[in-house]
C-alpha positions as CSV (number, residue, x, y, z in Angstrom):
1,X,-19.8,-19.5,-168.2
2,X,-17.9,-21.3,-165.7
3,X,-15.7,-17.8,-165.1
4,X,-18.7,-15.8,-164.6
5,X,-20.4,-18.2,-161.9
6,X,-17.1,-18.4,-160.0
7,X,-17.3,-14.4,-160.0
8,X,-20.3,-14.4,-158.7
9,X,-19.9,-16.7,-156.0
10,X,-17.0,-14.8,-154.9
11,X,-19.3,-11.6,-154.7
12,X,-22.0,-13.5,-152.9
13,X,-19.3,-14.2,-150.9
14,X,-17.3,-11.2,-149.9
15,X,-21.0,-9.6,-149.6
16,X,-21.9,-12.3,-146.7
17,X,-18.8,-11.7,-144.9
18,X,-19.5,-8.1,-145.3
19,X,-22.9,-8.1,-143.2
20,X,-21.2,-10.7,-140.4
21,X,-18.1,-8.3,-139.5
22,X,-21.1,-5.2,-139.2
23,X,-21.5,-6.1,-135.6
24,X,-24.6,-5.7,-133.4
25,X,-26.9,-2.5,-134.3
26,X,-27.2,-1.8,-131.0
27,X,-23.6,-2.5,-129.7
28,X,-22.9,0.0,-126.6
29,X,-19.1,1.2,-126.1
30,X,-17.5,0.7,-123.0
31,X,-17.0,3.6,-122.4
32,X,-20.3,5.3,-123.0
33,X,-22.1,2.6,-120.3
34,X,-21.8,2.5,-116.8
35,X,-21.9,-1.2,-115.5
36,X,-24.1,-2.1,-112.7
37,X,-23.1,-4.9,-110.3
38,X,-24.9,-4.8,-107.4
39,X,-28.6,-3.8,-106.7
40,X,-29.6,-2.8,-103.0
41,X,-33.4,-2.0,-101.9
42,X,-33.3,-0.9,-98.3
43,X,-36.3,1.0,-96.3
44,X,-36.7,4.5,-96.9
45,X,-37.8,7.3,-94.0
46,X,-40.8,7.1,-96.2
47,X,-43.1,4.5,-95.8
48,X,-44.4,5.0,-99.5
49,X,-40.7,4.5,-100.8
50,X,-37.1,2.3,-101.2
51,X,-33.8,3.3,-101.1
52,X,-32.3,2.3,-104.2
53,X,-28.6,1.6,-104.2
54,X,-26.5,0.7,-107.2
55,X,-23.1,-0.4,-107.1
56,X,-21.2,0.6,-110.4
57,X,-17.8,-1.3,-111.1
58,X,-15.3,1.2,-113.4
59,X,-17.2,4.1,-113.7
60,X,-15.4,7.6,-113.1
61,X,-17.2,10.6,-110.6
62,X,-19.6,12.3,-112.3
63,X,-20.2,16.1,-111.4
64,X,-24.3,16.0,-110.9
65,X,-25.3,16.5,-107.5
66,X,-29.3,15.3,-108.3
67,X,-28.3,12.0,-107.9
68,X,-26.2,11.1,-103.9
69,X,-23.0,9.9,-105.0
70,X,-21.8,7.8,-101.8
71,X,-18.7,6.6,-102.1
72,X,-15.9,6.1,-105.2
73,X,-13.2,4.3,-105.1
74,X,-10.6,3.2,-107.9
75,X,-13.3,-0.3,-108.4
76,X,-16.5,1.3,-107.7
77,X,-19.1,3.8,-107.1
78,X,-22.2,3.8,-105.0
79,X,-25.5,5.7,-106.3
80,X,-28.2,6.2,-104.0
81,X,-32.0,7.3,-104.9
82,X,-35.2,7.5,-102.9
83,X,-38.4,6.7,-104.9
84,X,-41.7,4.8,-105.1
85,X,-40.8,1.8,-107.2
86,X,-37.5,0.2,-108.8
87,X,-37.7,1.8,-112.6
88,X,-38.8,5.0,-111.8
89,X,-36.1,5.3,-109.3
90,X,-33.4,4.1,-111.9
91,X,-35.1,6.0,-114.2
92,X,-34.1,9.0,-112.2
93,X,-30.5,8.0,-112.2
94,X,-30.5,7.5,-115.2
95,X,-31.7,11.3,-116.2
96,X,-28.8,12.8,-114.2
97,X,-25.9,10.9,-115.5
98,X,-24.1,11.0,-118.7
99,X,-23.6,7.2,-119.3
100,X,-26.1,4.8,-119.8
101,X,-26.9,2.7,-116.9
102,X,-26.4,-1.3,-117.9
103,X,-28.1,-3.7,-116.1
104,X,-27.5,-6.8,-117.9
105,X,-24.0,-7.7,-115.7
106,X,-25.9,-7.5,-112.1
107,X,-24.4,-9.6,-109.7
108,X,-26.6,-9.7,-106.5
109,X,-30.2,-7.9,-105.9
110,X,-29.5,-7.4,-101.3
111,X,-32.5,-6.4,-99.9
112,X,-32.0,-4.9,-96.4
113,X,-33.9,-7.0,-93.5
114,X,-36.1,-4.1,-92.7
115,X,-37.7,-3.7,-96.0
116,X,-37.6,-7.9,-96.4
117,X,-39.7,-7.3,-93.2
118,X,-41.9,-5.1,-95.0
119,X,-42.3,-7.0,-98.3
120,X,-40.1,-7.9,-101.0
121,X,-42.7,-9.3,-103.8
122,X,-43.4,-5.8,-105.5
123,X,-39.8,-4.9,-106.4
124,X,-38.9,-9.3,-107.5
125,X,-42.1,-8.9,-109.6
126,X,-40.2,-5.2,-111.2
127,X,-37.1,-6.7,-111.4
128,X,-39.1,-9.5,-114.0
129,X,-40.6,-6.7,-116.1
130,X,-36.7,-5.3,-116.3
131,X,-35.6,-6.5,-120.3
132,X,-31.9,-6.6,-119.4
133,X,-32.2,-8.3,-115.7
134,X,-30.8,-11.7,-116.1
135,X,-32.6,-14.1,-114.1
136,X,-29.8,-15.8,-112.6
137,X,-28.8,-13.1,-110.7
138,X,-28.5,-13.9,-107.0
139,X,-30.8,-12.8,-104.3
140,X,-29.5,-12.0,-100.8
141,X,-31.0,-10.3,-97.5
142,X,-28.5,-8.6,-95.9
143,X,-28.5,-8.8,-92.1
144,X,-29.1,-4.8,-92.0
145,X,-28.8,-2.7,-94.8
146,X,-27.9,-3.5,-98.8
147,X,-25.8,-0.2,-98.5
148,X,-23.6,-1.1,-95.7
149,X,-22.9,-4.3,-97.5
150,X,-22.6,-2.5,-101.1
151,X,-20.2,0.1,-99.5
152,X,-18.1,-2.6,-97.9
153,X,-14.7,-3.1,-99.3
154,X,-13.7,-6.5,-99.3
155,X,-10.1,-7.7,-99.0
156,X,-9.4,-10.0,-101.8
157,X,-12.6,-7.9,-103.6
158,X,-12.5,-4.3,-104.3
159,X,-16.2,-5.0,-105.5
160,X,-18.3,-6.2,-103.0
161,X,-20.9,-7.6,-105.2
162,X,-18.5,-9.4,-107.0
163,X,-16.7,-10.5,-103.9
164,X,-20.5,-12.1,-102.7
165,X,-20.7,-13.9,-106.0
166,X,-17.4,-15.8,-105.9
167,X,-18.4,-16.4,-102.3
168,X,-21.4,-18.4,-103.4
169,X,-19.4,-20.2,-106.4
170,X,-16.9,-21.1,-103.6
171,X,-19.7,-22.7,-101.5
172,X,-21.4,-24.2,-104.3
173,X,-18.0,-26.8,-104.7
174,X,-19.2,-28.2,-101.6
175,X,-23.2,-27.0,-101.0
176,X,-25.9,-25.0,-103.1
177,X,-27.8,-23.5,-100.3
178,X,-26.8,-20.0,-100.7
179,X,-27.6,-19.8,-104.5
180,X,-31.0,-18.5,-104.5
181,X,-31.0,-17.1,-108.1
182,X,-34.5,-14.1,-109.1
183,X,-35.4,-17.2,-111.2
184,X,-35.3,-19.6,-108.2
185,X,-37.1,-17.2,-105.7
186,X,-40.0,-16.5,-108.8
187,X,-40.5,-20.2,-108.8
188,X,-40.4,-20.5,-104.6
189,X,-43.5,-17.7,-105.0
190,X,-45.1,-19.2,-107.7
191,X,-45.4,-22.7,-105.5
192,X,-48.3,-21.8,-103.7
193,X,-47.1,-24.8,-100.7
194,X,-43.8,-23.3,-100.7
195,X,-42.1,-20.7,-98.6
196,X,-39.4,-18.8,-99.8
197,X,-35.7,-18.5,-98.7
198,X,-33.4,-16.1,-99.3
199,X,-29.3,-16.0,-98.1
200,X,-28.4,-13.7,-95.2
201,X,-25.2,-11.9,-96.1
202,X,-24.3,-10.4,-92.8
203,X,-20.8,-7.5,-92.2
204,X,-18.4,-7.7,-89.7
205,X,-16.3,-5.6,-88.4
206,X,-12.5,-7.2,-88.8
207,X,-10.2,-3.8,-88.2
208,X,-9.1,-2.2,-91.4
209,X,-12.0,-4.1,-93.7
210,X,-15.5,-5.2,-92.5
211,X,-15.5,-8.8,-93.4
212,X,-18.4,-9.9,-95.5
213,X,-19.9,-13.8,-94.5
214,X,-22.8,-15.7,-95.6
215,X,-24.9,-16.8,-92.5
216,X,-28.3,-18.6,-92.7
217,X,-31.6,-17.7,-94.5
218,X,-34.1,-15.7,-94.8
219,X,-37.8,-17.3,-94.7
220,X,-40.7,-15.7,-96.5
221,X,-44.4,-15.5,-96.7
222,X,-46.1,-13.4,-99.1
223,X,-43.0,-11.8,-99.7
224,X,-42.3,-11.0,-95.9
225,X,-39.6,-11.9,-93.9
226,X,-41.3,-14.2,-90.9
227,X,-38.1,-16.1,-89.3
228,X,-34.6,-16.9,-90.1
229,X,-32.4,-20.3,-90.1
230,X,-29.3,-20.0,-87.8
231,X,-26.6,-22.2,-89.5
232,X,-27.7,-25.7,-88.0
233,X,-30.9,-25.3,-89.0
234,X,-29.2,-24.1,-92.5
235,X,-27.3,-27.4,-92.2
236,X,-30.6,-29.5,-91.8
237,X,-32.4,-27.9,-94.9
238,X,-29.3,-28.5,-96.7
239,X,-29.5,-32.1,-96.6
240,X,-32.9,-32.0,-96.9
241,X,-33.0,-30.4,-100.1
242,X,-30.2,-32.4,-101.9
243,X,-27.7,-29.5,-101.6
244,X,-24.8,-31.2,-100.0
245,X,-21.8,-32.4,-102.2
246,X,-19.6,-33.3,-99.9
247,X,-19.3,-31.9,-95.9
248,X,-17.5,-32.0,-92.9
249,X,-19.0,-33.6,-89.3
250,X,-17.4,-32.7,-86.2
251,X,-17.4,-35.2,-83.5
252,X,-17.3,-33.7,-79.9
253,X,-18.0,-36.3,-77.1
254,X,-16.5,-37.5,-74.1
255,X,-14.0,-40.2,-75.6
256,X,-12.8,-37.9,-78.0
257,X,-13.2,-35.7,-80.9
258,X,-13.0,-35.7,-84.7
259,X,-13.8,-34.4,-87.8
260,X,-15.1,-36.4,-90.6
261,X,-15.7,-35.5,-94.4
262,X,-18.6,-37.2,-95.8
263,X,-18.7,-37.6,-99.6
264,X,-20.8,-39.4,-102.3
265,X,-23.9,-38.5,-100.8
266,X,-26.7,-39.8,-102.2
267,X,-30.6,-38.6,-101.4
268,X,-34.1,-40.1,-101.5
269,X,-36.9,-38.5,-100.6
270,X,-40.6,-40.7,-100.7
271,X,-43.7,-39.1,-99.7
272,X,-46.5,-41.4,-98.3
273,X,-50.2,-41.0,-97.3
274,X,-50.4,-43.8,-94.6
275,X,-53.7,-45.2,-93.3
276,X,-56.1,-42.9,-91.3
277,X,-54.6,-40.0,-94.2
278,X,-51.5,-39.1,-92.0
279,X,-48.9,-37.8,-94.6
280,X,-45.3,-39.1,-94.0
281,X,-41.6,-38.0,-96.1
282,X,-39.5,-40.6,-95.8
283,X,-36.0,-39.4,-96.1
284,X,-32.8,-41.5,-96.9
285,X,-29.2,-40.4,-97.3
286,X,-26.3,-42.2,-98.1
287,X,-23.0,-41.3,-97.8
288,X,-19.0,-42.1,-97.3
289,X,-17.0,-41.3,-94.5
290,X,-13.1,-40.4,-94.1
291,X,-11.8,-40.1,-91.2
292,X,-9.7,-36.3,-91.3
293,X,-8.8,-35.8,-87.6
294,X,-8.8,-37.7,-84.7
295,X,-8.3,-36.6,-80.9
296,X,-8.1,-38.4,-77.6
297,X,-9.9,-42.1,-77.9
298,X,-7.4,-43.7,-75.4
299,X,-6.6,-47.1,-75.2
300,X,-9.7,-47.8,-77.8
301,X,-9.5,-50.0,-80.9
302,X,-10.4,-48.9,-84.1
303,X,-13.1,-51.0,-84.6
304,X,-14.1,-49.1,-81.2
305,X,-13.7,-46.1,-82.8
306,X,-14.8,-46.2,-86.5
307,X,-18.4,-48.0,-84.5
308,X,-18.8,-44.8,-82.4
309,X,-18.1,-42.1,-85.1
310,X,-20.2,-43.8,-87.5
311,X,-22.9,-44.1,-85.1
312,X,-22.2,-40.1,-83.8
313,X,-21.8,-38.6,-87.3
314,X,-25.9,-40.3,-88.2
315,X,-27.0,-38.7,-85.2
316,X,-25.3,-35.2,-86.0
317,X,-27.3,-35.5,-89.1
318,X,-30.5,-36.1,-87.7
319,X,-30.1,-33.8,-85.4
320,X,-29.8,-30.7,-87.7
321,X,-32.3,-32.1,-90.0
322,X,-34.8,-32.5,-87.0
323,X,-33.8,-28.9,-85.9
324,X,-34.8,-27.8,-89.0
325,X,-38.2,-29.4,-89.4
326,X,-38.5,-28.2,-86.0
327,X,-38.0,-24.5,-86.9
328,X,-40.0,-25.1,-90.2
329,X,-43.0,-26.0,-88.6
330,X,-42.8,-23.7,-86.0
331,X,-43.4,-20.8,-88.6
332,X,-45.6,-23.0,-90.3
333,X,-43.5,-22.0,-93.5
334,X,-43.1,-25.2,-96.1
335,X,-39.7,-24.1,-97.0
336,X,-39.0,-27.3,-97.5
337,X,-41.2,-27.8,-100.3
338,X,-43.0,-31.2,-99.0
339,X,-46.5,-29.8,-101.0
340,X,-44.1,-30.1,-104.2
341,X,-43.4,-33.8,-103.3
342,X,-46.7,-34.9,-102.3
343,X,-48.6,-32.7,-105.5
344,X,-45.5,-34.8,-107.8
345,X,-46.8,-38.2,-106.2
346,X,-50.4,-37.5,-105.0
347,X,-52.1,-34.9,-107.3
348,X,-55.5,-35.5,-106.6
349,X,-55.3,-35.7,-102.9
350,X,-53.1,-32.9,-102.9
351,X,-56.1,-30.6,-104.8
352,X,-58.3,-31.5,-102.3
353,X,-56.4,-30.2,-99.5
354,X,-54.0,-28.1,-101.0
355,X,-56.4,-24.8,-99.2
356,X,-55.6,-26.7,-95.6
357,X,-52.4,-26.8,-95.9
358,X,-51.3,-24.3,-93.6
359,X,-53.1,-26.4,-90.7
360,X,-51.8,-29.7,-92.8
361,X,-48.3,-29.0,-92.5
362,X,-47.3,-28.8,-89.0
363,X,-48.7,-32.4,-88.8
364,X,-46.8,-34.2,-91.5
365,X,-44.0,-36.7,-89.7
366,X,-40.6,-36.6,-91.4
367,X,-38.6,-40.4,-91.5
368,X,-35.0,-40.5,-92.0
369,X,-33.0,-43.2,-92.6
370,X,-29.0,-42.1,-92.6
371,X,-26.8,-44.8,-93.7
372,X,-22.4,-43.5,-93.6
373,X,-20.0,-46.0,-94.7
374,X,-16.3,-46.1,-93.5
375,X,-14.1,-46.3,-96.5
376,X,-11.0,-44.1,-95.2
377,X,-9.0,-43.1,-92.2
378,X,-6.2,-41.3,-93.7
379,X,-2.9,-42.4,-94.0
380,X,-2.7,-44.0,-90.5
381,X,-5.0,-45.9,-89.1
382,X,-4.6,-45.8,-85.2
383,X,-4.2,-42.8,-83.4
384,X,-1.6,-41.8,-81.5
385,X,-3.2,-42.9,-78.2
386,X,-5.3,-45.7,-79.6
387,X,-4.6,-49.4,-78.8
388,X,-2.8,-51.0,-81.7
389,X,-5.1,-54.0,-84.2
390,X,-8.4,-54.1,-85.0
């Protein structure tokens, strides 16, 4: 008896291991798939249509001239279509080529500023309704078109798509502005307070490659691009929104100049509704200082010194987060997403006024309180040209 039941366990067994090393039913080869890593939507001549442009990393030329093949190179291939909507137009694609068409390792979705300026929302709202779209794949607006910035060949990156997302991993060591995932932007639109952003990737021309940069964002209202934050104002919604993990400040005044690395930050934002209904944020920020370059300060103490660049690295702060409520409430965009924080704190006042907001926001006041501790100059202490002592 004991014989048999061992048997049979061992059948059970070998049977189990036998459905577990089947694989997936729907397992795709490699080389029967065509990998897409970067999605483009510019403006077509058509006012009805987009230019779709997919970026396809190790894919070999195919013959078919119904679809434009735009550029190949030993990395990548460029297809270009012109249709109504997103599906239909990689539906097209997908009829005239002999692998399928793979979605599910997109990199970047660029739209081109001229069809941001027309509307984006319809094609983010496709992009949803797409099964193998992974939500976090990042969202850019390129400075002019996604194809010049698909087609670009980047230095260290072959892929340019690929190239953009290491970019934004490298950035997010030290800030998360420029990771805008679909999943991100879907919630921005879903916030009926809250303005979208977007990344600006622009190209520049550097000789033999076109460098690729990040620079600024994109602001959106229904889906429309209505203004754009230069890199201060970038700066300023960075510390606004809790993105900084550690940053650099450079000091440039008459006594000297320095740069100085502030780390540790730490962020509190407090909405208020103060008497007579005025709504306040009340911002503070905490953070370290160390000293990584000095210049110049002559015949100054440091005690001298450490007081002024303390005192210049707050105002550097404030200044590029005033610059960028400035700019915020110039478009009237809540970018910011101050309706979030007051709806968290005040939900019932909030519903009440929540259809007035566009005339609301321009009003509310914006506190900061920026507090920078000293706790390194390097390995010297005095400058060159400083006096010696405290």
């Amino acid at each position: 008896m004991k014989t048999k039941k061992t048997r049979l366990f061992k059948i059970i067994i070998i049977i189990s291991i036998g459905f577990i090393l089947v694989g997936c039913w729907d397992n795709k080869e490699l080389d029967t798939i065509s990998i897409v890593t970067g999605v483009g939507i510019d403006a077509a001549n058509d006012e009805d249509k987009i230019d779709l442009i997919l970026q396809i990393g190790k894919i070999n030329k195919s013959n078919s001239d119904s679809f434009r093949s735009e550029s190949v190179t030993d990395d990548s291939i460029i297809l270009a279509t012109e249709d109504k909507g997103i599906l239909s137009a990689i539906d097209k694609l997908q009829k005239q080529t002999t692998r399928d068409l793979f979605m599910h390792h997109n990199q970047v979705v660029i739209f081109g500023k001229d069809q941001t300026i027309k509307g984006i929302q319809p094609y983010i709202d496709a992009l949803l309704r797409q099964h193998d779209m992974r939500m976090e794949t990042l969202v850019f607006m390129a400075e002019g078109k996604a194809k010049d910035i698909l087609h670009n060949t980047m230095e260290q990156e072959k892929i340019s798509s690929l190239g953009i997302t290491r970019m934004v991993e490298a950035a997010n060591r030290y800030y998360e502005s420029y990771s805008i995932r679909i999943l991100d932007l879907t919630s921005m639109i879903i916030d009926k307070t809250t303005a979208p952003v977007i990344p600006i990737v622009k190209l520049q021309d550097n000789g033999e490659y076109s460098r690729l940069f990040l620079s600024g964002l994109a602001v959106l209202n229904d889906g429309k691009l209505i203004g754009e934050l230069n890199e201060t104002e970038t700066r300023g919604y960075t510390w606004i929104m809790d993105k900084f993990k550690i940053t650099f400040i450079e000091v440039n005044i008459k006594e000297g100049f320095s740069n100085l690395n502030i780390t540790n930050i730490k962020h509190k934002m407090k909405p208020e509704i103060r008497n007579g209904g005025e709504l306040v944020i009340s911002l503070e920020i905490i953070g370290d200082i160390i000293i990584s370059e000095i210049q110049g300060f002559n015949n100054m103490t440091v005690k001298e010194v450490t007081d002024i660049l303390v005192e210049e690295g707050k105002k550097t702060i404030n200044k590029e987060i005033q610059a960028c409520l400035n700019k915020s409430q110039e478009l009237n965009a809540d970018f910011l997403r101050f309706g979030v924080e007051f709806y968290k704190r005040f939900p019932k006042e909030l519903e009440q006024i929540k259809n007035d907001w566009d005339s609301i926001y321009p009003e509310i006041k914006l506190s900061t309180n920026i507090k920078l501790n000293l706790i390194d100059t390097g390995k010297i202490v005095n400058s060159l040209n400083m006096k010696e002592g405290s």
